[in-house]
N, C-alpha and C positions, 0 to 999 in steps of 0.2 A: 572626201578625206583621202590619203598619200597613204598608203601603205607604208611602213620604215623600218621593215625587216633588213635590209640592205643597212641601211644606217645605222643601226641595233648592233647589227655583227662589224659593221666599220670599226664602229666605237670598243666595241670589245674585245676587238685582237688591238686598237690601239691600248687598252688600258694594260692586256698581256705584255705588250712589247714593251709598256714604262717599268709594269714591275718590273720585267726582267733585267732591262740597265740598271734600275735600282739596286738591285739583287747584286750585279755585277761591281757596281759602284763601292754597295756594303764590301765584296769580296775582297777589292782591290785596296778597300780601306784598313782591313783589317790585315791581308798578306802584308802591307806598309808598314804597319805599326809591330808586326811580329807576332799579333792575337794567331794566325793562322799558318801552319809550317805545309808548306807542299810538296804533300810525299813524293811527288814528280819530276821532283827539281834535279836530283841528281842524275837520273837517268837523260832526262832531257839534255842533260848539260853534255852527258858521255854523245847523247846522238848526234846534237846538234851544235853544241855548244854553249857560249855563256847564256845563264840565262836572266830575262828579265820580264819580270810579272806580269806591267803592264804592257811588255810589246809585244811578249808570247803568248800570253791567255788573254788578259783585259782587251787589247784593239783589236784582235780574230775575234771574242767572241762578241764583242759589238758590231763589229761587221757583218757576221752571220746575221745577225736578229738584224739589224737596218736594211740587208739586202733582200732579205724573206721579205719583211714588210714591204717593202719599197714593190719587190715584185709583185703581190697579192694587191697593193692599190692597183697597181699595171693594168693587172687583170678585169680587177673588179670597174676601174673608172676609165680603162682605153679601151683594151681588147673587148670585153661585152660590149658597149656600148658602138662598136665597130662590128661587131658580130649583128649585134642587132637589125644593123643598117640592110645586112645581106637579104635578099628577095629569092622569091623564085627566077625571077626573069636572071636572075646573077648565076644560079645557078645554074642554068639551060644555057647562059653562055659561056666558050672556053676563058676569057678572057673579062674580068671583071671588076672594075675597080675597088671596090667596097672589098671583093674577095682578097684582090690583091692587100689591101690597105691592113687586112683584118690577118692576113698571114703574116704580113712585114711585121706588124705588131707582135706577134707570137714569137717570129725569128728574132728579133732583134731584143725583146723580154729574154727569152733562151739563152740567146749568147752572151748577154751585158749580166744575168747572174751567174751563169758558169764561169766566165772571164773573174766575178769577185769572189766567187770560192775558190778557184785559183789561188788568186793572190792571199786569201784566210788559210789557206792549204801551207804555200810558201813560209807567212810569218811564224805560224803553229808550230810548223817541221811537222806536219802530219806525216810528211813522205817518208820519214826519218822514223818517227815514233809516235804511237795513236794514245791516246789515252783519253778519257770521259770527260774533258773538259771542255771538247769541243764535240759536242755532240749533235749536231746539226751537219758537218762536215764528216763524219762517220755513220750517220742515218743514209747520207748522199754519195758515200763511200770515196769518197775524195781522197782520204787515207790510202787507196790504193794508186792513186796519179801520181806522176810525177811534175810539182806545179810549173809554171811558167817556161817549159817548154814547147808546151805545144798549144798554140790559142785553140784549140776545137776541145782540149780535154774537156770531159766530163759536160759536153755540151746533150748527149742523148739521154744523159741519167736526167738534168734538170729538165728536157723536153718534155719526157714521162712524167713529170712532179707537175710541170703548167698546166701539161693537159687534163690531168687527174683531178685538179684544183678548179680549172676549167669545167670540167665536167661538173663534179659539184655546182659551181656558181650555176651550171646553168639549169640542174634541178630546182634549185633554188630560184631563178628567176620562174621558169615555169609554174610551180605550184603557187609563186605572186602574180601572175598572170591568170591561172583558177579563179587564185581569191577574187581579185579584183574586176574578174567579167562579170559584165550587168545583167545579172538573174539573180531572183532572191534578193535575202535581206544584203547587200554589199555594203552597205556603209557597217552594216554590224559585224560582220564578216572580217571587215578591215581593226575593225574597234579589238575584237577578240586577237587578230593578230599582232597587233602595237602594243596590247598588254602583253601576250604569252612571248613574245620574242625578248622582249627586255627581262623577262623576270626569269628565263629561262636562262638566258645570257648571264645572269648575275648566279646561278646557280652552277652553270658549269665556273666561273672566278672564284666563288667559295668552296669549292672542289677543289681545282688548280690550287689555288695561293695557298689557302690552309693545311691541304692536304696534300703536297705537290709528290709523294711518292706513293700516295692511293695504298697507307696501310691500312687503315681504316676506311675502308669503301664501302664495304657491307653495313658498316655501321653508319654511315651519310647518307647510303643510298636509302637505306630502311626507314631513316627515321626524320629525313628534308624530303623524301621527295614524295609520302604521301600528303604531306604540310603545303604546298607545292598546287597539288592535285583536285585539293578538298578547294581550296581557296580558287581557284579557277571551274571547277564545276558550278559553284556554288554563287560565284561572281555572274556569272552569265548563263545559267540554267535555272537554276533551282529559283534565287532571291527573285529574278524578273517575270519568271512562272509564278513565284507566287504570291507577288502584287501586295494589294492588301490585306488579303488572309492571314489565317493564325497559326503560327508552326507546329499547333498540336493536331490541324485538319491534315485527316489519313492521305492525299495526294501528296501533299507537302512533306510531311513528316518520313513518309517512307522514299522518298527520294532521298532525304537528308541521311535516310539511316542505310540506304544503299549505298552510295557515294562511300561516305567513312567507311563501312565495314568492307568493301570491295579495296578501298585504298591502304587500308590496314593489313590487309593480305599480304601486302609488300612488307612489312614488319617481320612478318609471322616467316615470311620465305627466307631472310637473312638471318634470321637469330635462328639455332639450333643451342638449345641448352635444358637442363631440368625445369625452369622456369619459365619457357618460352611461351606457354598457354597466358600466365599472370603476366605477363611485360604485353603482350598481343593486347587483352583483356584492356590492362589500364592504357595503352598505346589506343586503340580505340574509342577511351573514355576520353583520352586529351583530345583529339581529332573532335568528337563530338560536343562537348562541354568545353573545347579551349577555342580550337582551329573555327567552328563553325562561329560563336559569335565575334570572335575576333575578325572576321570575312564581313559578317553582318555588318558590324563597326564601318570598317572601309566600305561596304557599300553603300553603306547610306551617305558618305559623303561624294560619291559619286553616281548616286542614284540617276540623278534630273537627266546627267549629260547619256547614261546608256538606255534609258526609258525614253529619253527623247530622240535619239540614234534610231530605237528599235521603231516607234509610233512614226517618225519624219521618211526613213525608207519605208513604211507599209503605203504611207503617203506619198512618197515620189510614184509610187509604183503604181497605186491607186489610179496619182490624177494620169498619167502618162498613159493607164489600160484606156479611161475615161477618155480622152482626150482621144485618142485612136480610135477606139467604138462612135465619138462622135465625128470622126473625120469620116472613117466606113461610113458611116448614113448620111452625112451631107455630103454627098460623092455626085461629081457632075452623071455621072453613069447612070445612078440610081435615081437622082432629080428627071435626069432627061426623059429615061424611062417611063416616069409616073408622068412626066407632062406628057410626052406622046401619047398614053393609055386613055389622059385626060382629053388632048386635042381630038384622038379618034373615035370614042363616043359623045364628044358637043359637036363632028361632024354627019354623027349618025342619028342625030337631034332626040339624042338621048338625055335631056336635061336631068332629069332626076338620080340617073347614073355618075353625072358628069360634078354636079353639085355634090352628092356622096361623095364622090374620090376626092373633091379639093377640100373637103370638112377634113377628112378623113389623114390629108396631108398634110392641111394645116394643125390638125392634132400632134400628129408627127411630129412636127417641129416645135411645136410648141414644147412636150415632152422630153426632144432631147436637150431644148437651150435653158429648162426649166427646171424640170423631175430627176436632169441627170445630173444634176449640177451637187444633189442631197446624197447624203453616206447612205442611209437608205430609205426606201418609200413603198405605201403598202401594195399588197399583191395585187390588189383591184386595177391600178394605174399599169402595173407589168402588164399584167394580162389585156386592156385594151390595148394598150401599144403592138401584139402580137397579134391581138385581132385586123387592124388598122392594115399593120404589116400584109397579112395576109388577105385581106379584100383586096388592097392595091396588087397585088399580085395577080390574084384573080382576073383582076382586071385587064392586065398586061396579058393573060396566056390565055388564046384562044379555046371557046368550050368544044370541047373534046372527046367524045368515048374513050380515047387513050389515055386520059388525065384525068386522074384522080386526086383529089386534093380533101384530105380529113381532118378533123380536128374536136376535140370536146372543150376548149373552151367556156364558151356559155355556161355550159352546166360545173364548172369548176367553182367551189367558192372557196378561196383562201383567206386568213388574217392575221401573215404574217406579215412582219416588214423581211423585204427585202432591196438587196443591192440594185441597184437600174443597170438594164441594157444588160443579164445577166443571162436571160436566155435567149435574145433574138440573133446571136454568130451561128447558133445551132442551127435557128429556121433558116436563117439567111444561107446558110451552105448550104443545107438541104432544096430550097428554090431554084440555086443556083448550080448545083450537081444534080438535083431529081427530074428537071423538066428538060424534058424532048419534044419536037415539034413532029420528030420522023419515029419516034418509038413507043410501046407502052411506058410510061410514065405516073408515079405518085407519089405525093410526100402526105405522112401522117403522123399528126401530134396529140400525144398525147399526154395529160398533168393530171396528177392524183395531191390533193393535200388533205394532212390530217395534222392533230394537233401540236406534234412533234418533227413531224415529216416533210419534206415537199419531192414529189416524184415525177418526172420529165422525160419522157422518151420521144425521141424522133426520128422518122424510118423515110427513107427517101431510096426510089432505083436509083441506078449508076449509069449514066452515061458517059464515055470515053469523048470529048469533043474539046475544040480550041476555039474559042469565043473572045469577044473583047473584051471581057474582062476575067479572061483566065487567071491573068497574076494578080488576082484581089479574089481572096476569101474573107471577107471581115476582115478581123484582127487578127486571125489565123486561130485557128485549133489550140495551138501552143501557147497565145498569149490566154486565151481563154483558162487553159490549163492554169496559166502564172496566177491570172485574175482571182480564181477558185482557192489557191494555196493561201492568196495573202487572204482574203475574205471569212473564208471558213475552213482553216488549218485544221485537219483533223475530223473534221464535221461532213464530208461530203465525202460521197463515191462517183468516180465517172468513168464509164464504159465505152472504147469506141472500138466496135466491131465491124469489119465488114462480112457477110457473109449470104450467099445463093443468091449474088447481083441484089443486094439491099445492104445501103450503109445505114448501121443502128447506129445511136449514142443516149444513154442511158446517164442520167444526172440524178443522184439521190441527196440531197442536203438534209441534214440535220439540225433541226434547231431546239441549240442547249440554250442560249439566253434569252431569257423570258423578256426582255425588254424590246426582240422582234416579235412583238405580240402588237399586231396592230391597233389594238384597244389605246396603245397609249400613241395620242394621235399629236397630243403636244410634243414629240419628241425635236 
């Protein structure tokens, strides 16, 4: 999904820029017909001369508004997208084309609109006499030039206004670049921004257009924009938290009545009057009793596509953790390793050793192209897999007084379901940062379950060393992290401490839905 924040606000200073010729059109139509007498005329006439409506107001003030616009596309569809182009390597050289391209754009934007207020300057007779009719040319103080003398006039005031403009846009790109980097929910991410951009857009127009001298602001502000507020918490928070439950359960409920009375607040801060407690009160009561099912209404007809947004990224993210946990363990490294450990006890005619590790592999594999393939499976199946894991290890690391290797598995009994390959990134850094061949070395796991619970700790030494496979930690720490948030949001605690040359990491899961209960085996 395209983020179209950009396209949102395209369209919305285009819609500014129609009213506004309209506006001017109506003006031009009614000074014609004599509906409208301009108090300006006679002075204008003493400054500059005769005057005439449409070539003194009408085509300046169309010019102004066509060359704003015209520049703000510049901006937004040449210059960014040349700005973009610029690298670091551009910048470490003096000379750079993308830099050059991306400044000529800027100079030549600068000079082509101060060159046309210039000329909106000239027709006006701003230099002559200023008055509120052109009011874009006195923002830019053009009024004080004198026009088409000098081409550079008034080229440093517009410099200050691109750049400024500039700047903007390019907050504006950056926080679309937040949104749209892949962590988290990002397609939901995207979905919440394509709504609030638009409807925010349309709020600042019925602001502007209706109320273009902002007398009544406190009163717009108070009473559209907790309207506004309710309906966008409530679209994407509340309704998709709360599924198919009933709005009278107390999670749900008290969210709905947080939301309104905090947005209501915003009422309560604009009005000061004898009555302001009873307008707050029934302002409230609309918000909760109007705003909220009327939200309801619209969400339900767009339920499927954000329910299906929010479930389709937990699953991009899902198979892609999956997908990478199974790339880590069918890793030529890790194969090669386990046939070496295999080939060097069938040379030490250790068959019964030798048969165990290749059971034991071929379990492995079996479990990851089978058991991981399931949303989730019960703890009996995790925990051989971690056993498996660690014989073959065993295997592989020479026996040792300096090596210690613990673990209470066996005596573990769990029966939950859980996710696969959920705990072995932990063991597997742990093997792979705890064992020294020249140091004291140990790693030791431990798991507690209870009916509610599942508990996970595992302590490994630190060795500082560069190996061949220094740049592969599993999935990393970090996706692990990610794996944890989309699986059991809210439900898990994890710990990574290092401390007195021993790295801990401490996993506590929570399990609220009764249906990882591995009783229920048809799942």
């Amino acid at each position: 999904m395209k983020i179209r924040w950009r396209e949102h606000e395209i369209i919305f200073i285009t819609l500014l820029v129609i009213i506004q010729v309209i506006i001017y059109l109506k003006q031009l139509y009614e000074a014609s017909v004599g509906m409208t007498v301009v108090s300006y005329a006679k002075e204008f006439e003493e400054a500059g001369g005769k005057f005439i409506y449409w070539k003194q107001v009408f085509a300046p003030q169309l010019m102004e508004v066509l060359l704003l616009f015209a520049a703000y596309l510049a901006i937004n569809l040449v210059i960014l997208p040349l700005i973009k182009k610029i690298s670091f390597n551009d910048v470490e050289r003096i000379f750079s084309k993308n830099i050059l391209w991306a400044a000529l754009a800027v100079i030549c934007t600068c000079y082509l609109l101060a060159a046309g207020m210039n000329l909106v300057a000239y027709l006006s007779r701003q230099h002559l006499y200023t008055y509120w009719g052109h009011r874009y040319v006195f923002w830019l103080k053009y009024n004080n030039f004198q026009p088409l003398t000098n081409v550079f006039n008034g080229v440093g005031a517009i410099a200050g206004m691109v750049l400024r403009v500039i700047a903007l846009a390019g907050v504006r790109e950056f926080i679309c670049w937040l949104i749209v980097r892949p962590w988290g929910r990002r397609e939901f991410r995207v979905l919440i921004t394509n709504n609030i951009t638009p409807l925010f857009f349309i709020y600042l127009l019925v602001l502007i257009v209706l109320n273009p001298l902002h007398q009544d602001f406190l009163l717009y502000f108070g009473c559209v924009t907790p309207v506004f507020l309710v309906y966008l918490f409530t679209t994407f928070w509340i309704f998709p938290f709360k599924g198919d439950a009933s709005f009278l359960q107390a999670p749900v409920l008290k969210r709905i009545l947080l939301v309104t009375f905090l947005c209501s607040i915003l009422s309560k801060v604009c009005f000061h009057h004898d009555k302001a407690m009873l307008f707050y009160s029934l302002y409230w009561a609309f918000l909760l009793f109007g705003v909220v099912p009327l939200s309801w209404l619209l969400y339900q007809q767009r339920k499927k596509q954000i329910l299906q947004l929010r479930g389709m990224e937990t699953a991009l993210a899902q198979s892609d953790a999956n997908l990478q946990l199974l790339r880590s363990q069918i890793n030529p490294h890790f194969l090669f390793n386990a046939l070496n450990t295999l080939y060097a006890t069938a040379l030490q005619h250790d068959s019964e050793k030798t048969a165990e590790g290749i059971q034991q592999l071929g379990d492995m594999m079996r479990f990851m192209l089978d058991d991981n393939t399931k949303a989730f499976i019960p703890m009996e199946k995790e925990i051989d897999y971690l056993k498996n894991y660690i014989s073959l290890q065993k295997l592989r690391i020479l026996s040792s007084s300096d090596i210690a290797i613990e673990d209470n598995l066996d005596e573990v009994r769990c029966h939950h379901l859980v996710a696969p390959m959920l705990f072995i990134p932990f063991v597997e850094n742990a093997f792979k940062h705890g064992i020294s061949g020249k140091e004291l070395s140990w790693v030791v796991l431990k798991m507690e379950c209870s009916e509610k619970d599942i508990l996970f700790e595992v302590r490994n030494s630190i060795h500082r060393r560069v190996d061949m496979e220094a740049g592969r930690t599993g999935i990393g720490l970090q996706n692990v992290k990610g794996r944890l948030n989309l699986l059991y949001p809210h439900q898990h605690e994890l710990l990574i401490e290092e401390k007195d040359g021993e790295f801990i990491i401490r996993l506590h899961i929570t399990i609220t839905n009764r249906n990882h209960v591995a009783s229920d085996r048809n799942r």
